[in-house]
ZAFI-497802 format. One record per residue (C-alpha): chain; x, y, z. Coordinates in Angstrom, 2 decimals, m for minus. Example, Ala and Ser with C-alpha at 12.3 -4.5 7.8 and 13.67 -1.06 7.14 Angstrom:
! residues 2
marvex X Y Z
A 12.30 m4.50 7.80
A 13.67 m1.06 7.14
//
This chain:
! residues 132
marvex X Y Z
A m12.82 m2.69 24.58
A m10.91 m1.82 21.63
A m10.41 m4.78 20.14
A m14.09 m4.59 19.66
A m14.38 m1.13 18.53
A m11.81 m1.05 15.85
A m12.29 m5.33 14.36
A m15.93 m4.64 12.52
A m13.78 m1.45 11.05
A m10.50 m3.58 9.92
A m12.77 m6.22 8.39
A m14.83 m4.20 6.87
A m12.33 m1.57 5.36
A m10.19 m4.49 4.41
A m12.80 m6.38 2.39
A m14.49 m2.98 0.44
A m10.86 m2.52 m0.32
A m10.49 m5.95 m1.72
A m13.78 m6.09 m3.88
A m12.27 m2.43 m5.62
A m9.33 m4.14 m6.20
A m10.26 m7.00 m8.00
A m13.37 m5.68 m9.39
A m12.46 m1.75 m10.48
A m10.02 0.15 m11.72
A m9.65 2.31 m8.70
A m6.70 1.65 m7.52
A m4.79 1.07 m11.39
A m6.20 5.03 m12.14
A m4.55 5.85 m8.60
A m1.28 4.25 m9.23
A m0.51 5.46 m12.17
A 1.36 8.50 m11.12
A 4.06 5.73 m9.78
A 4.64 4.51 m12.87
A 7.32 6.57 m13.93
A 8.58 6.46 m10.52
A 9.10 2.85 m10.51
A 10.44 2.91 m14.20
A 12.95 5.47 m12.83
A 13.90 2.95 m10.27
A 14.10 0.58 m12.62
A 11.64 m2.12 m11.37
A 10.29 m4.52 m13.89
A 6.53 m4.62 m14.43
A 6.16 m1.75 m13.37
A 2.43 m0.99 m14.18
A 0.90 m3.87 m11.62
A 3.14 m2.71 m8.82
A 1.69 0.41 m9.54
A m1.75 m0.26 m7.99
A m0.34 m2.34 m5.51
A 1.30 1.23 m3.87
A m1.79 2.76 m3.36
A m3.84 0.01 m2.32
A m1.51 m0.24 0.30
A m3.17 2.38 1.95
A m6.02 0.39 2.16
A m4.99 m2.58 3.88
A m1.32 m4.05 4.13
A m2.02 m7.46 3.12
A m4.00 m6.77 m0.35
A m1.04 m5.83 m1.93
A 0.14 m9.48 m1.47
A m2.74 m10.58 m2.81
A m2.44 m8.53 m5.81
A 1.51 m9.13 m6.56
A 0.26 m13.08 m6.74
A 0.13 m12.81 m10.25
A 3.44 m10.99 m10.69
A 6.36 m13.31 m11.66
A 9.29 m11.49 m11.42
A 10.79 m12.20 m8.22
A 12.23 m8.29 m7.45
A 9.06 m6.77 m8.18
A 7.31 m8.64 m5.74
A 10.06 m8.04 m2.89
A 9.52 m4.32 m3.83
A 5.77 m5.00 m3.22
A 5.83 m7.03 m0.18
A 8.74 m4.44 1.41
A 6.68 m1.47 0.82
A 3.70 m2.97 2.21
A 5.08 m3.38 5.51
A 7.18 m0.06 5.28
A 4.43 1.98 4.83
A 2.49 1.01 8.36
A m0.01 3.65 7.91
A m3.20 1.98 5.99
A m7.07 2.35 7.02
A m7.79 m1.21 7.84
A m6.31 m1.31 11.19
A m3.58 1.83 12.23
A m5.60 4.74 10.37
A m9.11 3.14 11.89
A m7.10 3.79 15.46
A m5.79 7.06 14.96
A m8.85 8.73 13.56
A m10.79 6.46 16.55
A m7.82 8.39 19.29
A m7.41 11.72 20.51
A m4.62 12.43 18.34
A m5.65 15.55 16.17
A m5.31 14.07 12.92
A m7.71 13.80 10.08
A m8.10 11.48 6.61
A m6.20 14.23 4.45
A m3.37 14.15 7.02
A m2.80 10.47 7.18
A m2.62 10.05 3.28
A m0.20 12.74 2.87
A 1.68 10.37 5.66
A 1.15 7.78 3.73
A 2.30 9.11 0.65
A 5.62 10.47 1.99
A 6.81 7.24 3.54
A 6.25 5.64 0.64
A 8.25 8.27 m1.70
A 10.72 7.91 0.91
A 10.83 3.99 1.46
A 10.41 2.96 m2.36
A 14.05 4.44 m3.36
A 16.06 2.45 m0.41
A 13.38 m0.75 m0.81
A 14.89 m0.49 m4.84
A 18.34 m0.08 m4.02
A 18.26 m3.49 m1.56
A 16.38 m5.14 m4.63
A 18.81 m4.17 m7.14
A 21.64 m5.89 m4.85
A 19.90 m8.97 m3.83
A 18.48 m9.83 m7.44
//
């Protein structure tokens, strides 16, 4: 019963959020207050891993799609690490919590969002730095 309920939302939440991606700027104007952050931490290209933060909230495997045309090999660890870290995004966990009885709204989940990934991102670099 749920499984129908929440797949029409994951598909479509997942491919709106892919069409902005490719075809906007949305998410490159949204990411840009990581850009210092990830300079800070020292990750290179640090302007497409940017968008690839905040899109995360979208969906968790558009990011992926997006670091496909990054070629250094930390920044898309970074990328694909934080993608999974984050675990909150629309497509799928969001569309069940709003869809539950847990009193929890949009705003609330974003500001989730957001701290795990402030959180996450320094640790994620710090592994990166000592693998690469």
């Amino acid at each position: 019963d749920m499984v129908f309920g929440v797949l029409p939302v994951v598909m479509g939440l997942g491919t709106v959020a892919l069409v902005i991606a490719e075809y906007t700027s949305v998410f490159e104007i949204l990411g840009q207050p990581f850009i210092p952050y990830l300079e800070l931490l020292q990750i290179p290209e640090a302007v497409q891993a940017s968008q690839t933060i905040v899109v995360g909230f979208a969906d968790m495997f558009i990011p992926a799609i997006l670091a496909a045309s990054i070629d250094n090999e930390m920044t898309r660890f970074v990328i694909a690490a934080m993608s999974v870290t984050q675990l909150i995004y629309m497509s799928e966990v969001g569309a069940l919590l709003l869809g539950s009885k847990i009193p929890v709204n949009i705003v609330e989940l974003f500001v989730i969002f957001i701290l795990r990934t402030l959180i996450t991102l320094p640790v994620i670099a710090g592994v990166a730095h000592l693998i690469f």
